[in-house]
C-alpha positions as CSV (number, residue, x, y, z in Angstrom):
1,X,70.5,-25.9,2.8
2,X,72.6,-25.7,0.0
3,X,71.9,-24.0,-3.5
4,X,73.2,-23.8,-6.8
5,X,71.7,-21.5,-9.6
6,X,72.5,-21.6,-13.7
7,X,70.4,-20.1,-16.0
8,X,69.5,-21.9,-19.4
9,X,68.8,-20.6,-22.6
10,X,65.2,-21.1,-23.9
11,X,62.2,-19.9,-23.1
12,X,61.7,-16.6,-21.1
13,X,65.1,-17.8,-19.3
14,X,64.2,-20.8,-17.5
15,X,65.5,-21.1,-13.9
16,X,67.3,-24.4,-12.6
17,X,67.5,-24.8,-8.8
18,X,69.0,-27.3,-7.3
19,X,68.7,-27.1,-3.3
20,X,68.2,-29.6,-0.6
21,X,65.4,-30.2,1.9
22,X,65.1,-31.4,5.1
23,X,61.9,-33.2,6.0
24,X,58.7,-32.7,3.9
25,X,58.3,-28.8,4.6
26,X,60.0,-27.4,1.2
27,X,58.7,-26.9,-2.4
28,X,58.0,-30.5,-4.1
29,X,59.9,-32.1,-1.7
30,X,58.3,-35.9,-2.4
31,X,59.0,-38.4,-4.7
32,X,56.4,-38.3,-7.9
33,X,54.3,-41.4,-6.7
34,X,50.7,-41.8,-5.7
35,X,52.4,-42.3,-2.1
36,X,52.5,-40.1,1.2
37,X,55.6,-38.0,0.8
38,X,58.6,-39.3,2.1
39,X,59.9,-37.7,5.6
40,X,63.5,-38.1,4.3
41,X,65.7,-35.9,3.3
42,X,66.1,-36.1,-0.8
43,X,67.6,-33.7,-3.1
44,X,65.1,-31.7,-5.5
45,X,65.5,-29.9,-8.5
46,X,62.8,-27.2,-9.3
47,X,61.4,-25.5,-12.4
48,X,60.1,-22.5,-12.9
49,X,58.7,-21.3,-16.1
50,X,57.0,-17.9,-16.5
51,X,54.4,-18.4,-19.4
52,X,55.2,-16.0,-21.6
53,X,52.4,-13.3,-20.3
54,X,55.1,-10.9,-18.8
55,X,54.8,-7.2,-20.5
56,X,51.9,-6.1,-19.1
57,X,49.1,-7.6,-16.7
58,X,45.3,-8.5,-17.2
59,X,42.8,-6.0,-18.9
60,X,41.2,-6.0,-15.6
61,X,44.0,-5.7,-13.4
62,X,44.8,-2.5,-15.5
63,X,41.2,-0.8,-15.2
64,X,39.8,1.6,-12.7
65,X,38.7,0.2,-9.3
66,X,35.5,-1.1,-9.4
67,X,32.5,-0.1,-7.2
68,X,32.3,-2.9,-4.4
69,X,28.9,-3.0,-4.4
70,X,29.0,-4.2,-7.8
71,X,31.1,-6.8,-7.4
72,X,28.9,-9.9,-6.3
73,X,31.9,-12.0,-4.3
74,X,32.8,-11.5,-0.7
75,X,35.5,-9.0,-0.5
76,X,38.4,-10.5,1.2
77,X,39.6,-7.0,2.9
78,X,38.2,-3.6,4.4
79,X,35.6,-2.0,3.0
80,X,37.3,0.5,2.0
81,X,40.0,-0.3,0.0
82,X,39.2,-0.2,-3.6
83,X,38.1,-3.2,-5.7
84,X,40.8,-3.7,-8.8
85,X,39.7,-7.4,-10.0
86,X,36.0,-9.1,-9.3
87,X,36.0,-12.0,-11.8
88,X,33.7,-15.1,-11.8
89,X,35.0,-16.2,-15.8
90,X,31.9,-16.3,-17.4
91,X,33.6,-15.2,-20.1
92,X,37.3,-13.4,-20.8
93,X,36.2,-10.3,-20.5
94,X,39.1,-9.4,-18.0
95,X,41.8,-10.5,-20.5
96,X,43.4,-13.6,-18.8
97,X,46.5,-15.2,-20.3
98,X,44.9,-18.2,-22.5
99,X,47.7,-20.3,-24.2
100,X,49.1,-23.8,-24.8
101,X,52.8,-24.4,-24.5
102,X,54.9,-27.6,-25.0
103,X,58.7,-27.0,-23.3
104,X,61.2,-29.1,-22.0
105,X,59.6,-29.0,-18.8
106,X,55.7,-29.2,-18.8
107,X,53.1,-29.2,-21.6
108,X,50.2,-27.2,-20.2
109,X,46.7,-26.1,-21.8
110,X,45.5,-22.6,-20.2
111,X,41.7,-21.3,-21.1
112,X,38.7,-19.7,-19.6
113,X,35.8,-22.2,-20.1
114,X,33.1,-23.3,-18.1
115,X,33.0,-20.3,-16.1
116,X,36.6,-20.8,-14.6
117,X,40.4,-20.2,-15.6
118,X,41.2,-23.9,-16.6
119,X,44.9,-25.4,-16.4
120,X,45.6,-29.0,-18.1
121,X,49.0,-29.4,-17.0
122,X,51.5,-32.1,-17.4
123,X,55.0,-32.1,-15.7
124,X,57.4,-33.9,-18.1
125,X,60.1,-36.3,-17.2
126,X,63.5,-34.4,-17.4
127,X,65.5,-35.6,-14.4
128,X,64.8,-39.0,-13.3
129,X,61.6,-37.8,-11.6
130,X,63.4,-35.8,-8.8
131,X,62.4,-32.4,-9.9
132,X,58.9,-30.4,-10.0
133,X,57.9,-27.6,-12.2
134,X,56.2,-24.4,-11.5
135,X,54.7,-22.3,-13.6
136,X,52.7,-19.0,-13.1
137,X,50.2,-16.8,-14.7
138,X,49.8,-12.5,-13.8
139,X,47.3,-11.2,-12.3
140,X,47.7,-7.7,-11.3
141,X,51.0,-5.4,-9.5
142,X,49.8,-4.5,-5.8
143,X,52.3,-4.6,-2.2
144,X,49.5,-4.1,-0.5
145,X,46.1,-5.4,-0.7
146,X,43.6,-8.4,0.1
147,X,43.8,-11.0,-2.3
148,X,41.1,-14.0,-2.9
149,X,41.0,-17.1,-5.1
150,X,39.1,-20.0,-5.0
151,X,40.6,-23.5,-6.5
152,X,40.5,-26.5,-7.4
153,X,43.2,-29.5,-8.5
154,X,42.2,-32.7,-10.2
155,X,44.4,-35.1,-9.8
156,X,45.6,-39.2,-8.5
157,X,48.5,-37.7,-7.5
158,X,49.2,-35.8,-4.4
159,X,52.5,-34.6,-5.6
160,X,50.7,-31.6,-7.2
161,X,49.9,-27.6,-5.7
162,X,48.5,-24.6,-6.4
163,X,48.4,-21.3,-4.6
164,X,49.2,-17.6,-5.3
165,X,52.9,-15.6,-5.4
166,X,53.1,-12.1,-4.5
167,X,55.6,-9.2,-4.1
168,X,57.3,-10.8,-7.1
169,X,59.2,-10.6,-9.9
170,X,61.3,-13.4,-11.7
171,X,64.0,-13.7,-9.9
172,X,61.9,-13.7,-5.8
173,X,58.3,-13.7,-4.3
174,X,56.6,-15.0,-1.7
175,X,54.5,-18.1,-2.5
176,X,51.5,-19.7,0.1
177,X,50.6,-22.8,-1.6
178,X,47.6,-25.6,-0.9
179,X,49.2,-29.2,-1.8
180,X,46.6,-32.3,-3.1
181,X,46.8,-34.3,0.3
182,X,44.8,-31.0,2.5
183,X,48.7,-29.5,3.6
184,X,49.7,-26.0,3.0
185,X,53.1,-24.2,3.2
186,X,54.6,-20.6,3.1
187,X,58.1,-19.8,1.2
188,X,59.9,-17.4,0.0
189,X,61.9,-18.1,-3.1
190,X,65.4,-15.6,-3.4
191,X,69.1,-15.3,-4.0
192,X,68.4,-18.6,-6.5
193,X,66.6,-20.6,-3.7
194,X,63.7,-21.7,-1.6
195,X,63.7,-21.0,2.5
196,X,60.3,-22.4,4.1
197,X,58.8,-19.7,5.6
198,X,55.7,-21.3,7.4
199,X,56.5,-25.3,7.0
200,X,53.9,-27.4,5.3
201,X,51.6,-28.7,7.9
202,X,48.2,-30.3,7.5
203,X,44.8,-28.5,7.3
204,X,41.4,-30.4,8.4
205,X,39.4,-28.4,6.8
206,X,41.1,-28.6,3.5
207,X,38.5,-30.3,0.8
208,X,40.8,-33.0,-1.3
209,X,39.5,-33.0,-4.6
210,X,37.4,-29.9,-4.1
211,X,37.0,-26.1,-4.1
212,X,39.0,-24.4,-1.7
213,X,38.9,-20.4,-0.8
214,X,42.2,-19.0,-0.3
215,X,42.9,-15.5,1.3
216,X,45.7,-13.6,1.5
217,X,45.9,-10.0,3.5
218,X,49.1,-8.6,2.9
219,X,50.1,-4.6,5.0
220,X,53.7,-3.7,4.4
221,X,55.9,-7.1,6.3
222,X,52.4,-8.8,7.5
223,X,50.8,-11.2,6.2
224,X,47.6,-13.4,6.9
225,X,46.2,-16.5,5.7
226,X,42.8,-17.6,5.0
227,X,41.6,-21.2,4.2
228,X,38.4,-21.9,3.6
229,X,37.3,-18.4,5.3
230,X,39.4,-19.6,8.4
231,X,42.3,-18.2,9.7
232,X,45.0,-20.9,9.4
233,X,48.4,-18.6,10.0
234,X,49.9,-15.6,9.8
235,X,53.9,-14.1,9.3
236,X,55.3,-10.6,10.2
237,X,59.0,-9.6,8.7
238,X,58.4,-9.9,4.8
239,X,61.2,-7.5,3.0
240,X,60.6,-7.9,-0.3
241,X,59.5,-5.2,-2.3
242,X,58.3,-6.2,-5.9
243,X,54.4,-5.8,-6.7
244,X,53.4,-8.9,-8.8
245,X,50.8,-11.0,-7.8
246,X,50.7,-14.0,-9.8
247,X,48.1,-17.9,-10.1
248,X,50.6,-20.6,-9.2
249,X,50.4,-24.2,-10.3
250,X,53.0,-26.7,-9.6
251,X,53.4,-30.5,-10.5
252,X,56.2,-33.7,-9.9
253,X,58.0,-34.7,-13.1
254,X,55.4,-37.3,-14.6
255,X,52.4,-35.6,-13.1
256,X,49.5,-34.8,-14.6
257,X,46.7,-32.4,-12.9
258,X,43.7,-30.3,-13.5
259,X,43.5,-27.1,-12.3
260,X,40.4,-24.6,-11.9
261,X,40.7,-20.8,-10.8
262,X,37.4,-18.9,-10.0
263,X,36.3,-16.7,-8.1
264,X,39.6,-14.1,-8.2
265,X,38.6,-11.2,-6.4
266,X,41.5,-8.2,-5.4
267,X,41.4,-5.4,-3.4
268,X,44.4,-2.8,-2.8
269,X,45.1,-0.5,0.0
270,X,44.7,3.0,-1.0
């Protein structure tokens, strides 16, 4: 796998990465059609674009724990470890990122409405359709903790994920993602490039077009996966040691999706 890294001027420093990958197991590695992914090799370019949200993280994520029993979602962790975010959106209470920006890249819509973080996103044409981009939005600065998310993409096109980063800053993180054709896949992104941690594989009980429950237990280099309030995987040997824990969405030049977030509850060990 080879990778080459440049940094362009504009917004926030946006990140070009070229790299190769083999089979379908890599970030966006399909062609932007309505069509099963390609098992071919191909060449992709990816962008990322932070969205602007980067001093400081969520009113909620920066308030006291919160008493799990007040917090009326299932707790994805122990008992014990203190509640930082419970959040169903009724309203913006917690102080999520809402925005609309229009870059080179993607035009996206960000809001919470009907009772759920809402993403209209668009990826633009800006390389022959051979390149995705990804863009994320904070959520709170934890190594360790329990982390779940429940979500939802709208979309024809299956070219189009969603999922959550962690131990992150902007320049590596770890990324578990949930693809629109019921596959997920584990990477890490670092040193300017992507290396498939857990390849993307198919899920059966994956609901396409649905709600899905993600989970994420992370304890120093472990971490363990949750679908749908199944285990699906785990991995054991993660070094990186940022805290940010960020909402992913990702889309194919020429894609347009939908995205919902609900249902964001985080717990950190103490």
């Amino acid at each position: 796998m080879k990778y080459k890294l440049r940094i362009l001027p504009g917004l926030l420093g946006l990140l070009l990465i070229t790299l190769t990958v083999y089979g379908c197991g890599g970030s966006a590695g399909a062609a932007g059609t309505k069509t099963p992914r390609p098992s071919l090799a191909e060449s992709v370019e990816m962008t990322l674009t932070a969205n602007g949200f980067t001093s400081s993280e969520n009113k909620a994520a920066e308030a006291t724990a919160i008493p799990p029993s007040s917090c009326g979602l299932a707790l994805p962790g122990d008992q014990g470890w203190p509640v930082r975010l419970c959040d169903s959106f009724n309203d913006n209470t917690g102080g999520w990122t809402v925005e609309s920006q229009d870059n080179p890249y993607a035009k996206y819509s960000i809001d919470v409405k009907n009772g759920a973080y809402s993403l209209d996103y668009t990826a633009k044409s800006f390389a022959a359709y051979q390149r995705s981009a990804l863009t994320w939005f904070d959520v709170a600065s934890a190594q360790d903790f329990a982390l779940s998310v429940t979500g939802r993409i709208n979309s024809d096109f299956q070219n189009c994920s969603w999922g959550a980063a962690f131990r992150a800053d902007d320049d590596s993180f770890f990324l578990f993602s949930i693809y629109n054709d019921n596959t997920y896949a584990f990477e890490i992104y670092e040193n300017g490039g992507w290396v498939p941690l857990i390849t993307r594989r198919p899920y059966d009980k994956l609901k396409l077009g649905q709600a899905n429950k993600l989970v994420i237990l992370a304890e120093g280099g472990d971490f363990t996966f949750y679908i749908n309030d199944n285990l699906v995987n785990s991995f054991s040997g993660g070094l990186l040691q940022e805290s940010g824990i960020k909402l992913v969405a990702s889309a194919k030049e020429g894609v347009s999706a939908s995205y919902t977030f609900d249902d964001v509850v985080l717990q950190v060990k103490p």
